[in-house]
N, C-alpha and C positions, 0 to 999 in steps of 0.2 A: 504494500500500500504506500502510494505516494506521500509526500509533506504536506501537499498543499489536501486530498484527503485527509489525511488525521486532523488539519488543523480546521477544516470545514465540517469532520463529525464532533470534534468538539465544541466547535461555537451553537453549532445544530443541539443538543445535550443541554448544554448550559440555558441556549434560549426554553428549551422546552420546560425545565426544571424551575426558571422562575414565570413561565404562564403559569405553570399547574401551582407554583404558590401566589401569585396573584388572586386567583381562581380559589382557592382555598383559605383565601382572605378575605377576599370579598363576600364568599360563600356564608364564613363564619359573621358575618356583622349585618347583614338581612335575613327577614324572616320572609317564610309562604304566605304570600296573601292570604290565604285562606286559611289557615292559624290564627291571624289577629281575630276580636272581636268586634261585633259592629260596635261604631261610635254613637249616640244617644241620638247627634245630630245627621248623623246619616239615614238613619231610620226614623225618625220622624221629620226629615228634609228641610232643607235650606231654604227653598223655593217658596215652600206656602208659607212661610212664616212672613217674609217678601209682600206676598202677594196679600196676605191680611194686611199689613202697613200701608200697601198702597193703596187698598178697598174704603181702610179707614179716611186716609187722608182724599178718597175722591168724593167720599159721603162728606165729608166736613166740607170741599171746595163748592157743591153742587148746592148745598144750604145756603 
């Protein structure tokens, strides 16, 4: 095996050995969506809370 082979399976090796710990890094510091539990505000929604605020304040403008 030539020089410039070995010196091209070794950078090949080395790159792979710090994706797979990047990737094992990254792995370990998030969770599966589907693990968490829902938020209060996710299941009773953003939206209609909104949407009363804005009903209220168009019955106040229309008086």
């Amino acid at each position: 095996m030539g020089k410039s082979k070995k010196i091209f399976l070794g950078l090949s090796i080395v790159f792979f050995l710090i994706m797979i710990a990047i990737g094992i890094d990254i792995s370990r510091k998030t969770t599966f969506p589907g693990s968490k539990g829902y938020l209060k505000e996710s299941i009773i929604g953003s939206e209609s809370d909104s949407t009363k605020q804005n009903s209220k304040k168009d019955t106040l403008d229309s008086e």
